[in-house]
N, CA, C and O of each residue as an XYZ file, in Angstrom:
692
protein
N     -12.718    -23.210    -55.905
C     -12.075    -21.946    -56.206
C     -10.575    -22.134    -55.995
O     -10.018    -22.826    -55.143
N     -10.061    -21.402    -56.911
C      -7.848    -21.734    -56.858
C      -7.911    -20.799    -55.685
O      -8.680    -19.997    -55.155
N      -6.571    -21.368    -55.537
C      -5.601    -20.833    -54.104
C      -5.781    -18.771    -54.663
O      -6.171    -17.791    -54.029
N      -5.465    -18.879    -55.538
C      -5.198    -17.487    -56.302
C      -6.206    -16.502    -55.864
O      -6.103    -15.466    -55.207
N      -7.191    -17.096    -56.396
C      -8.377    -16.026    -56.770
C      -9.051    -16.156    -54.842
O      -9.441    -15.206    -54.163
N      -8.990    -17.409    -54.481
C      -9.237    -17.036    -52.833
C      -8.502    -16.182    -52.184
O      -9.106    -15.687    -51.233
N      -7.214    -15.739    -52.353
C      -6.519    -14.737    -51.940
C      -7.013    -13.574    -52.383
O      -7.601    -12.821    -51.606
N      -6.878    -13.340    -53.402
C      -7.451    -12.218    -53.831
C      -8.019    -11.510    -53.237
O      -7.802    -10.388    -52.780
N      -9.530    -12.803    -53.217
C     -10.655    -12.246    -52.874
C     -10.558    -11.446    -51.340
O     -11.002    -10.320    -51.115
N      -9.777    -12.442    -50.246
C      -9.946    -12.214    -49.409
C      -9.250    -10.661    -48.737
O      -9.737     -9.942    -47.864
N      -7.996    -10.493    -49.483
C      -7.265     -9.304    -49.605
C      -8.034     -8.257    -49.896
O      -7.785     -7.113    -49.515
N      -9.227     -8.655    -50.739
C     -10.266     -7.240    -51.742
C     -11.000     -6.504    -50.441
O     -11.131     -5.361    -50.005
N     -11.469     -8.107    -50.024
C     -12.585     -7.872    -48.088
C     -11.743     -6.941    -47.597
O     -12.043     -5.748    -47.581
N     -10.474     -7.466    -47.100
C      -9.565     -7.015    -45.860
C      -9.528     -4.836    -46.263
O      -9.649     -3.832    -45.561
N      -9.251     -5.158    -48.010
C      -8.858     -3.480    -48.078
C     -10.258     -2.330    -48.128
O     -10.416     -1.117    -47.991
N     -11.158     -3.599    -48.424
C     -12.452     -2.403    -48.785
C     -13.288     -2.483    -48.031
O     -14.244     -1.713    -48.127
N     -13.216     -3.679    -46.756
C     -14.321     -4.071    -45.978
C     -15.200     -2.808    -45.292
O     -16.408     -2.578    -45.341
N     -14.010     -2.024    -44.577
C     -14.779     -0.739    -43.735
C     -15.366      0.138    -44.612
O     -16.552      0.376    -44.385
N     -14.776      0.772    -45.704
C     -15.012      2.147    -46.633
C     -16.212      1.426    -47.246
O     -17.115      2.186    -47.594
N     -16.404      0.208    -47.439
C     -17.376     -0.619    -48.640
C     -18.876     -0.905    -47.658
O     -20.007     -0.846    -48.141
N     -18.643     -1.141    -46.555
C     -19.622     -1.419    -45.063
C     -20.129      0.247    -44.792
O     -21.305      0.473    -44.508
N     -19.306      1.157    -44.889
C     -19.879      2.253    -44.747
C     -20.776      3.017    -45.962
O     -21.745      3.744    -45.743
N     -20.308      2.733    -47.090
C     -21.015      3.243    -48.444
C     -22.059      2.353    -48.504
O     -22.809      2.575    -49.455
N     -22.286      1.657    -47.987
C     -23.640      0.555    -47.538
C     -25.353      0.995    -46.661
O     -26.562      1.182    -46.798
N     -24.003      0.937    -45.598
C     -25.051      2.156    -44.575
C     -25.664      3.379    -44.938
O     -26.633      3.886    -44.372
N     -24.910      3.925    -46.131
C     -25.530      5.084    -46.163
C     -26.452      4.670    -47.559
O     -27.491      5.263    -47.849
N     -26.082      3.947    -48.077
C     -27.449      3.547    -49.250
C     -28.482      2.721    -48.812
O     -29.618      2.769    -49.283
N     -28.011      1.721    -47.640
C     -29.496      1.136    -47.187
C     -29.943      1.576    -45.595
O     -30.756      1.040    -44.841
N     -29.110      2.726    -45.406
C     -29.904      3.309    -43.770
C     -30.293      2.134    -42.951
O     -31.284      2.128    -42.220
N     -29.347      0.984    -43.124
C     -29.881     -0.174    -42.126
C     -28.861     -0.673    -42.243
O     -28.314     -0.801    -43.339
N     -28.030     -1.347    -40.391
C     -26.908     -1.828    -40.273
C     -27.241     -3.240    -41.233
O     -26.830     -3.664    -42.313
N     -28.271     -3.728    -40.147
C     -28.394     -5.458    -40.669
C     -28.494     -5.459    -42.552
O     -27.904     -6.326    -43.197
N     -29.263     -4.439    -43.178
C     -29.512     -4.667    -44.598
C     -27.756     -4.323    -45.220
O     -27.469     -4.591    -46.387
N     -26.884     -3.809    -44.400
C     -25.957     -3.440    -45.292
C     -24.991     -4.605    -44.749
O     -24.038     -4.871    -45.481
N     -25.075     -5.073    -43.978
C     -24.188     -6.289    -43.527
C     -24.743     -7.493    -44.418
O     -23.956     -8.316    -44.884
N     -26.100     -7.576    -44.640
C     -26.482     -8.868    -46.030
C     -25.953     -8.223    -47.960
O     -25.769     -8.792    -49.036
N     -25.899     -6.821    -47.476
C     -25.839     -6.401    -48.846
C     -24.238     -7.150    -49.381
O     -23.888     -7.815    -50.356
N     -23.494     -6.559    -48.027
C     -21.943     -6.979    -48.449
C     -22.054     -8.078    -48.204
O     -20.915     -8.478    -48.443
N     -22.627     -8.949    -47.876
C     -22.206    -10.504    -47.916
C     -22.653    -11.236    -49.092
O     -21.908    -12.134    -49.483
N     -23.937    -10.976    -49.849
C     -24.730    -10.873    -50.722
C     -23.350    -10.836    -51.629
O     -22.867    -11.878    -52.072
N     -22.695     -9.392    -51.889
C     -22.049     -9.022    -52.942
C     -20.702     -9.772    -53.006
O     -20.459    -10.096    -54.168
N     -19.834    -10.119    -52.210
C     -18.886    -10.639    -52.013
C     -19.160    -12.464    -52.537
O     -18.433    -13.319    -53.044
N     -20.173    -12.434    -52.217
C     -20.948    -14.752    -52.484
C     -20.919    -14.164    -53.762
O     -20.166    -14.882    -54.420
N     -21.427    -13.032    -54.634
C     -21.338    -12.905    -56.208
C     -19.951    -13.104    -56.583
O     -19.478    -14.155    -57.017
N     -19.396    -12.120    -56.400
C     -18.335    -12.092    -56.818
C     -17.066    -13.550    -56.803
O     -16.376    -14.026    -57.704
N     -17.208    -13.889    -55.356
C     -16.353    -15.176    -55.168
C     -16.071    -16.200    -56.395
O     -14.931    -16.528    -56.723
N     -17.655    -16.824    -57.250
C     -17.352    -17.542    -58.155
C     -17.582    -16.740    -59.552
O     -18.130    -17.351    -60.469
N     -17.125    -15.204    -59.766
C     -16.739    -14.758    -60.879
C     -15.458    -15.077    -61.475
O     -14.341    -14.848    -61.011
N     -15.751    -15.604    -62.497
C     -13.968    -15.719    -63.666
C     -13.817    -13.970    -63.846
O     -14.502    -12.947    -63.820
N     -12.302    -14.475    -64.057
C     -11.808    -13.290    -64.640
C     -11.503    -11.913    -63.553
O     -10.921    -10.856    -63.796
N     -12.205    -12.449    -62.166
C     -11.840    -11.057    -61.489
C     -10.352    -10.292    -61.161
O     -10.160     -9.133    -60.793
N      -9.398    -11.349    -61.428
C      -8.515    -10.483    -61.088
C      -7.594    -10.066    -62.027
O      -6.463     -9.610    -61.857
N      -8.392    -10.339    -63.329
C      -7.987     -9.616    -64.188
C      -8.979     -8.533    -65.340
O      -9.162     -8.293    -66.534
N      -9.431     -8.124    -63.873
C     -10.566     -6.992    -64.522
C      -9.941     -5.892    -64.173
O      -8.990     -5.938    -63.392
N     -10.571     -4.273    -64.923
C      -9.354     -3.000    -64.907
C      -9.575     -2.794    -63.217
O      -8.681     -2.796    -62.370
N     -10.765     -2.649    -63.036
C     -11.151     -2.211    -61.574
C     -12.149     -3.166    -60.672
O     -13.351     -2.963    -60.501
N     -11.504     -4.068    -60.228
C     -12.398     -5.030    -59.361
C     -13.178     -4.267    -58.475
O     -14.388     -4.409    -58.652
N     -12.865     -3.544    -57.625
C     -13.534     -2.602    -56.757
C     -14.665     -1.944    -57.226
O     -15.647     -1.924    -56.484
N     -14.740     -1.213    -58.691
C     -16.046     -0.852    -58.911
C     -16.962     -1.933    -58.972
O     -17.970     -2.008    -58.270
N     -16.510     -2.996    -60.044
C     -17.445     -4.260    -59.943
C     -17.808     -4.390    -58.734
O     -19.019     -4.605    -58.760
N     -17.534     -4.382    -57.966
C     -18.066     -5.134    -56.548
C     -19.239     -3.786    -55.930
O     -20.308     -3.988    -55.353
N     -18.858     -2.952    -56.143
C     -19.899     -1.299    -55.618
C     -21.225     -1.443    -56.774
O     -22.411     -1.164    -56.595
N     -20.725     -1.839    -57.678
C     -21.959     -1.845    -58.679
C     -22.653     -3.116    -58.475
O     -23.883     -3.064    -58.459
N     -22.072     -4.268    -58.313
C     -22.595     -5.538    -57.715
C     -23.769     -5.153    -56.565
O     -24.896     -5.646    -56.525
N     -23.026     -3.798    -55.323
C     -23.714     -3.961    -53.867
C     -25.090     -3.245    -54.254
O     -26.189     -3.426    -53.730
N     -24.627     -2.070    -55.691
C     -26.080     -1.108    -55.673
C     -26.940     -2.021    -56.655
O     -28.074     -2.012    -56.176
N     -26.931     -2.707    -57.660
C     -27.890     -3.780    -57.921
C     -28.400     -4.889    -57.321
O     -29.345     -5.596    -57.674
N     -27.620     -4.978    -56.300
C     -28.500     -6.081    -55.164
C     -29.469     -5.204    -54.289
O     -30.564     -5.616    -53.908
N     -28.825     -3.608    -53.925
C     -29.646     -2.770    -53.163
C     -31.258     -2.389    -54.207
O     -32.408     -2.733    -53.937
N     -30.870     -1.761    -55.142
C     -32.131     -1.599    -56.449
C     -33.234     -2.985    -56.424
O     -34.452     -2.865    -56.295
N     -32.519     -4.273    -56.574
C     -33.519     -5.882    -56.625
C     -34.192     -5.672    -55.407
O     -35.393     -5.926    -55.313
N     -33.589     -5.268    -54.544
C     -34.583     -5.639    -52.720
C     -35.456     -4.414    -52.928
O     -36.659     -4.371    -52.671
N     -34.840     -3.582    -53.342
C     -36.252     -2.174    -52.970
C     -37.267     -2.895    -54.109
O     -38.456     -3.028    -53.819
N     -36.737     -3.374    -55.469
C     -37.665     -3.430    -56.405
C     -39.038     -4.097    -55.739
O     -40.148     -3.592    -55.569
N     -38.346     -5.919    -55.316
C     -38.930     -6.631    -54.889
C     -39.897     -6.246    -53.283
O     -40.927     -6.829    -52.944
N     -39.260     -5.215    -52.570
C     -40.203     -4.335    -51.340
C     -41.355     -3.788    -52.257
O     -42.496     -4.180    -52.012
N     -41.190     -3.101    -53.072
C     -42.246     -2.323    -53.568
C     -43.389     -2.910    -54.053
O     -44.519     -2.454    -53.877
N     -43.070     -4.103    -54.776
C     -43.940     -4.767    -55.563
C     -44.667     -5.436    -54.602
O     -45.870     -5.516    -54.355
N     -43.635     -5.912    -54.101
C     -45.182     -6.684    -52.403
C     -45.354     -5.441    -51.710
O     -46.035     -5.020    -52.645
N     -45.348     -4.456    -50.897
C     -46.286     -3.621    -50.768
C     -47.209     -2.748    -51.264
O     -47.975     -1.909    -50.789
N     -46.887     -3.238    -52.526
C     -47.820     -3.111    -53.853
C     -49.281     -3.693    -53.768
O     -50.396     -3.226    -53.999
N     -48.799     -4.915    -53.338
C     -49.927     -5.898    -53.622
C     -50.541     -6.267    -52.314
O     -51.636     -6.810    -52.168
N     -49.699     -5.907    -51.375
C     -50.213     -5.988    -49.967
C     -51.042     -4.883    -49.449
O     -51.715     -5.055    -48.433
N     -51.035     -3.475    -50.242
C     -51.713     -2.412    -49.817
C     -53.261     -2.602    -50.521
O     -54.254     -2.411    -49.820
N     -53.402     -3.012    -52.033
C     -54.095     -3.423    -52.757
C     -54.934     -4.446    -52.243
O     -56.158     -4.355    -52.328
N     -54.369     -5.406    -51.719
C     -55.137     -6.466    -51.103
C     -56.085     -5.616    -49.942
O     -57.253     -5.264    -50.111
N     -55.207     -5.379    -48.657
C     -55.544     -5.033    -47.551
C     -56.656     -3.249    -48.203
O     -57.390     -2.901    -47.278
N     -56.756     -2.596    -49.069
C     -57.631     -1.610    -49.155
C     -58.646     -2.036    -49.625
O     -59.727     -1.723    -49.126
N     -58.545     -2.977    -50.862
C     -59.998     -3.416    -51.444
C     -60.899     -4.890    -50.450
O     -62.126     -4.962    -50.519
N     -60.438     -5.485    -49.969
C     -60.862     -6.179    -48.820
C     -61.263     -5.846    -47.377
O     -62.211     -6.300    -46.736
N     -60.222     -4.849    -46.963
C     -60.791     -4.339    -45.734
C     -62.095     -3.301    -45.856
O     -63.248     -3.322    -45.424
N     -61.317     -2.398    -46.659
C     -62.549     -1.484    -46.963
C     -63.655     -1.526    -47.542
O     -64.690     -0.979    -47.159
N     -63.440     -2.437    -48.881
C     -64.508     -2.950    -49.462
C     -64.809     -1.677    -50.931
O     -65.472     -1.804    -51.960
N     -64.239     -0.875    -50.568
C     -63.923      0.486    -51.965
C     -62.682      0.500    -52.205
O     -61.809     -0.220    -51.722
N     -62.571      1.565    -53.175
C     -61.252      2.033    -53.956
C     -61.320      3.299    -54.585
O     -62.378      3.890    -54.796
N     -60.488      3.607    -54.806
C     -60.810      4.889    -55.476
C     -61.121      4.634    -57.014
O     -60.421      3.824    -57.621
N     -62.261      5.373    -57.727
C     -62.557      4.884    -59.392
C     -61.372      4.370    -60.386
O     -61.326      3.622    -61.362
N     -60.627      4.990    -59.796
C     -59.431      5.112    -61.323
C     -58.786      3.541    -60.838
O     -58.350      2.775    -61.697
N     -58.786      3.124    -59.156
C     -58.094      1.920    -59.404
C     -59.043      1.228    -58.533
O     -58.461      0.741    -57.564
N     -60.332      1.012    -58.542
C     -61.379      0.237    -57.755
C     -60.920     -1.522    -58.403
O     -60.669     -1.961    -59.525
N     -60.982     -2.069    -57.160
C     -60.938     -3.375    -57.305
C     -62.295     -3.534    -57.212
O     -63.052     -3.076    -56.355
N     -62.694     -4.638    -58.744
C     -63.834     -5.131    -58.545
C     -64.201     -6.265    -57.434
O     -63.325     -7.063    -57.100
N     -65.277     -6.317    -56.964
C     -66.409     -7.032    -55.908
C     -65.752     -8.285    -56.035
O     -65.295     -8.789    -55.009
N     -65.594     -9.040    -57.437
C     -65.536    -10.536    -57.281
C     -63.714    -10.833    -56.964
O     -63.290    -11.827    -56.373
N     -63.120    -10.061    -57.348
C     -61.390     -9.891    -57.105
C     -61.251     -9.338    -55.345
O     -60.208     -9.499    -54.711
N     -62.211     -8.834    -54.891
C     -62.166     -8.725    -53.445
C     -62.377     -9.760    -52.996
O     -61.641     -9.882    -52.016
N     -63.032    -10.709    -53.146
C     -64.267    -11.991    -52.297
C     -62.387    -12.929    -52.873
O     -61.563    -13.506    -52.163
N     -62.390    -12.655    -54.460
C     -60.973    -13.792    -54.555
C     -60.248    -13.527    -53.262
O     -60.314    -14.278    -52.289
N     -59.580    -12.452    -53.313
C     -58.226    -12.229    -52.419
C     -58.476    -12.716    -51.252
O     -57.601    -13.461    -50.810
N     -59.670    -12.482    -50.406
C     -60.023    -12.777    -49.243
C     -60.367    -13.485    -49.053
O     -60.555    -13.536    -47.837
N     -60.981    -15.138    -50.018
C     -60.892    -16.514    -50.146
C     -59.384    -16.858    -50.351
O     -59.208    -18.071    -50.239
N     -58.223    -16.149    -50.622
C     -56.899    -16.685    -51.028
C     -56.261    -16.581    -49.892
O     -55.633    -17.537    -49.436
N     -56.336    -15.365    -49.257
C     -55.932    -15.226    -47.862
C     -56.314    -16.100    -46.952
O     -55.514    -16.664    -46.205
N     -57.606    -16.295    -46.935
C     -57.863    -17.061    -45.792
C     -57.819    -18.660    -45.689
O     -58.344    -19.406    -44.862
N     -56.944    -18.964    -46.906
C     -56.665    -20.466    -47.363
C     -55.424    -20.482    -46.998
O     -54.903    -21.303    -46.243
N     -54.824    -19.401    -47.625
C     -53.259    -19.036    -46.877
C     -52.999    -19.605    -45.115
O     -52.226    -20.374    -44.543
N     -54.280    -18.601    -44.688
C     -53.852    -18.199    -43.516
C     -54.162    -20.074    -42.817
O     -53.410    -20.583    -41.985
N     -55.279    -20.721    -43.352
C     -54.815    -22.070    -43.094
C     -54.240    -23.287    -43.247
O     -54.371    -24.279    -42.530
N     -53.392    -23.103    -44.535
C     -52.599    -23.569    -44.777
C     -51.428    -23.384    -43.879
O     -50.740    -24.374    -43.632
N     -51.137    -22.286    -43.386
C     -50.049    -22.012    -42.596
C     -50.169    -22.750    -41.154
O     -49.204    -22.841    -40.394
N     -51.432    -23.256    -40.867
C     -51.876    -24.272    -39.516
C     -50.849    -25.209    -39.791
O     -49.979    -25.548    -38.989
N     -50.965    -25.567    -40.813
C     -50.280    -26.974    -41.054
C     -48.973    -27.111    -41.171
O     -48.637    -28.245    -41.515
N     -47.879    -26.145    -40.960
C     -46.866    -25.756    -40.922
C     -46.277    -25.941    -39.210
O     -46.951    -25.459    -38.299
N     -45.021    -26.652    -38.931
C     -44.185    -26.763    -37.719
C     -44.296    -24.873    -36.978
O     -44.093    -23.791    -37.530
N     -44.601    -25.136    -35.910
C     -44.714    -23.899    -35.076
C     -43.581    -22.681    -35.470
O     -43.830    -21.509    -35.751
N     -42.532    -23.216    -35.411
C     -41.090    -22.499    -35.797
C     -41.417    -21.681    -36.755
O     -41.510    -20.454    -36.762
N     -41.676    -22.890    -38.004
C     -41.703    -22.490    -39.375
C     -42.443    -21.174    -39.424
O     -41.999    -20.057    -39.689
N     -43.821    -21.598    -39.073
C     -44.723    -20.778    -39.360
C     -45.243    -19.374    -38.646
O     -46.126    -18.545    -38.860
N     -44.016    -19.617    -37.514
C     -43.712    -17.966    -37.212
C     -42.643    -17.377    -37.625
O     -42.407    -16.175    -37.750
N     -42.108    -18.143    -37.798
C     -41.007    -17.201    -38.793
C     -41.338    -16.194    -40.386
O     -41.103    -15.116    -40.932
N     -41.916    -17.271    -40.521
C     -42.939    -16.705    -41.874
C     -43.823    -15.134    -41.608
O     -43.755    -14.042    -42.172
N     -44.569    -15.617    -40.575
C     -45.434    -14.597    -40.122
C     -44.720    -13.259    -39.616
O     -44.969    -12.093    -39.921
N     -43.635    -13.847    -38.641
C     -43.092    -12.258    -38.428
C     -42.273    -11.800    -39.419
O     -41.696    -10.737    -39.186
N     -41.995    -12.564    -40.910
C     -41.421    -12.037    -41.752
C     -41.947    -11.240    -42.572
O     -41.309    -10.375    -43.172
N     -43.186    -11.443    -42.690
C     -44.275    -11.325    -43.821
C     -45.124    -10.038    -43.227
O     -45.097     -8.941    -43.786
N     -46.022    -10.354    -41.807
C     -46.712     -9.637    -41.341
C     -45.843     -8.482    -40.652
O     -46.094     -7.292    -40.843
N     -44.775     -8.944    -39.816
C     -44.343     -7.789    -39.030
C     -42.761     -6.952    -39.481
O     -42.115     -6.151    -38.806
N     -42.482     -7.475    -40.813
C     -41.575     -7.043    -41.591
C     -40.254     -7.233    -40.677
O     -39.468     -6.286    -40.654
N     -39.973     -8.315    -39.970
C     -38.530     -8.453    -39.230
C     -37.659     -8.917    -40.109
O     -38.066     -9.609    -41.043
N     -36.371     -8.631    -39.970
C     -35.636     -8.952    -41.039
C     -35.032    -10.307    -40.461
O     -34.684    -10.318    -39.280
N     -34.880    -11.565    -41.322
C     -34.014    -12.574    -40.507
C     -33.175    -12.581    -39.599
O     -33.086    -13.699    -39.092
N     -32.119    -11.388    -38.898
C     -31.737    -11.575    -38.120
C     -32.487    -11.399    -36.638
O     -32.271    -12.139    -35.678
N     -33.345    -10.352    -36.642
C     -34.730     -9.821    -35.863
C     -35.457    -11.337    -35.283
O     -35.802    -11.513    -34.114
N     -35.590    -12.354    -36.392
C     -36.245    -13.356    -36.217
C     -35.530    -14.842    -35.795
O     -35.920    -15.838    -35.185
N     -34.331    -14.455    -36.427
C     -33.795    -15.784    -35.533
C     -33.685    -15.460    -33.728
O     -34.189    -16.182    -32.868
N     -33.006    -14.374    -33.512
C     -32.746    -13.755    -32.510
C     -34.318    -14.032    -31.468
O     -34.439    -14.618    -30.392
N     -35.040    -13.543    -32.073
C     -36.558    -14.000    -31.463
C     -36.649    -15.665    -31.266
O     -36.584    -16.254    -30.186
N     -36.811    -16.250    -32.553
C     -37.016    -17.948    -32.236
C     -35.740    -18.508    -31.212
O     -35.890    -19.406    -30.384
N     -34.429    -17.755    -31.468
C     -33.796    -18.411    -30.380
C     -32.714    -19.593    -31.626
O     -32.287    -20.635    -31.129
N     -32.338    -19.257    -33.344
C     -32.239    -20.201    -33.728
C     -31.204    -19.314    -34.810
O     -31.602    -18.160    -34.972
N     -29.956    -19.665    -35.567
C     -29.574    -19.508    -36.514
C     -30.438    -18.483    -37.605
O     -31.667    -18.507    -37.657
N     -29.483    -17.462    -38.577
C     -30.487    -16.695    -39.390
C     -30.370    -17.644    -40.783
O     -30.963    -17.239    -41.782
N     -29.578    -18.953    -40.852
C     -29.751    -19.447    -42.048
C     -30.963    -20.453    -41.254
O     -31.899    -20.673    -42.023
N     -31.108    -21.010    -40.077
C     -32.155    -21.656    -39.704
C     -33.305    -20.913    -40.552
O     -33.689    -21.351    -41.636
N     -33.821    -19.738    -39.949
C     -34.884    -18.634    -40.133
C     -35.012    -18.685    -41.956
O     -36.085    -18.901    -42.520
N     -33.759    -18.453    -42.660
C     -33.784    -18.851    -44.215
C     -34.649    -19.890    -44.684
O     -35.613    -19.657    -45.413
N     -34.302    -21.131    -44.248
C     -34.818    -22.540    -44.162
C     -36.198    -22.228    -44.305
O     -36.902    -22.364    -45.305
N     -36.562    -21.695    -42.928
C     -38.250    -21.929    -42.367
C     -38.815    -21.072    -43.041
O     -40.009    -21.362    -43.119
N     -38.412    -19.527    -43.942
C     -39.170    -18.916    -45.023
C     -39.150    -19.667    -46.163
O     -40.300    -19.739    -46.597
N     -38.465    -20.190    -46.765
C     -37.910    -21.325    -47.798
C     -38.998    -22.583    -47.901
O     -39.597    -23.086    -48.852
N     -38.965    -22.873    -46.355
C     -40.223    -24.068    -46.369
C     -41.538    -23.822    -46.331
O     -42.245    -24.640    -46.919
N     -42.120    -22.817    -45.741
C     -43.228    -22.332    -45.665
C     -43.692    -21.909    -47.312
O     -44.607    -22.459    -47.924
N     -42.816    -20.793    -47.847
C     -43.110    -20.500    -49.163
C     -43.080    -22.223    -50.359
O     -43.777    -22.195    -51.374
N     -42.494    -23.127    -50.140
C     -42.871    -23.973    -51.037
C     -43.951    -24.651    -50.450
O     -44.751    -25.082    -51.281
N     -44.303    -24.948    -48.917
C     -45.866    -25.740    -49.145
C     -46.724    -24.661    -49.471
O     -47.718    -25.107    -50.044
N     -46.745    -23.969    -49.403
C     -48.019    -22.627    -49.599
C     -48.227    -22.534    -51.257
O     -49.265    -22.491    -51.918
N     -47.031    -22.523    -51.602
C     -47.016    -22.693    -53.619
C     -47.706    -23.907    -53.599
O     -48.915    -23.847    -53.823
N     -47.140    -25.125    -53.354
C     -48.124    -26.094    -53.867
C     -49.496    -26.499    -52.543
O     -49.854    -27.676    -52.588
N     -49.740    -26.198    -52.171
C     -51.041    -25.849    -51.602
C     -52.183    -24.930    -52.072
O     -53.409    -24.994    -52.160
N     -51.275    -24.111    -52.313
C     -51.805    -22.714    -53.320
C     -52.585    -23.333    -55.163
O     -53.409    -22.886    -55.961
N     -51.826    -24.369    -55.080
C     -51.382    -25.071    -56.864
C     -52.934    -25.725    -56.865
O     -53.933    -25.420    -57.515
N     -52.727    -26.607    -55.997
C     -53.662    -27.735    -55.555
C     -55.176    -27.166    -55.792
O     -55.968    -27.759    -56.524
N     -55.433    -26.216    -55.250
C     -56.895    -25.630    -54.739
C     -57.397    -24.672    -56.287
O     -58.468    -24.065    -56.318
């Protein structure tokens, strides 16, 4: 990145950091989610051409923070989508008519899970709680490094690694 546009950038932080950190908080009601949102949005922006000769850099960057905010709810929804789905037609073993999971898609999920759940044996202790309290107990990476005692790009890593042996473990079977 030029000398130029690193100034810029960093001048954009310095003037909008507080007003931009607070319009955060109030769209994701969570310190830690609005402290990744703006960091999130700012790593976009850094290797954009042309920013400082756009009419209004500042909106770009607010519209940058609420489409990264919209992708995370999207991506929340869709796995507790599939996590409520799982956990009702397996635990319970019914559904309601209009969205009953059939018998043999129950016995799947709960043969997939429980391949999951040992596949994850085979995973470094670290790793594979990090995973778990990410997954099962919804901690957000900083929640979890803070717990393991380790960096939140460490904690990145160990969701990162877990999710690719589980894909090809997952592949395999």
């Amino acid at each position: 990145m030029e000398k130029e546009q690193k100034s810029f950038i960093e001048q954009m932080y310095q003037d909008n950091h507080a007003g931009f950190l607070k319009f955060l908080m109030y769209r994701t009601q969570n310190q830690d989610d609005a402290h990744d949102v703006l960091q999130e949005a700012f790593q976009k922006i850094i290797t954009l051409e042309g920013l400082r000769t756009m009419e209004n850099p500042r909106a770009y960057l607010y519209r940058t923070a609420i489409n990264i905010i919209i992708d995370r709810q999207r991506k929340g929804q869709h796995h507790k989508k599939y996590i409520h789905e799982v956990q009702s037609g397996v635990s319970m073993g019914v559904a309601s008519e209009a969205g009953a999971i059939p018998p043999d898609r129950q016995v799947a999920a709960r043969q997939e899970l429980d391949e999951i759940f040992l596949a994850l044996d085979d995973l470094p202790a670290k790793c594979r709680r990090a995973f778990l309290l990410h997954r099962e107990n919804n901690l957000k990476y900083s929640e979890i490094a803070e717990e393991l005692q380790v960096s939140i790009s460490m904690v990145e890593k160990y969701i990162i690694q877990a999710l690719k042996y589980l894909r090809r473990k997952m592949k395999k079977n």
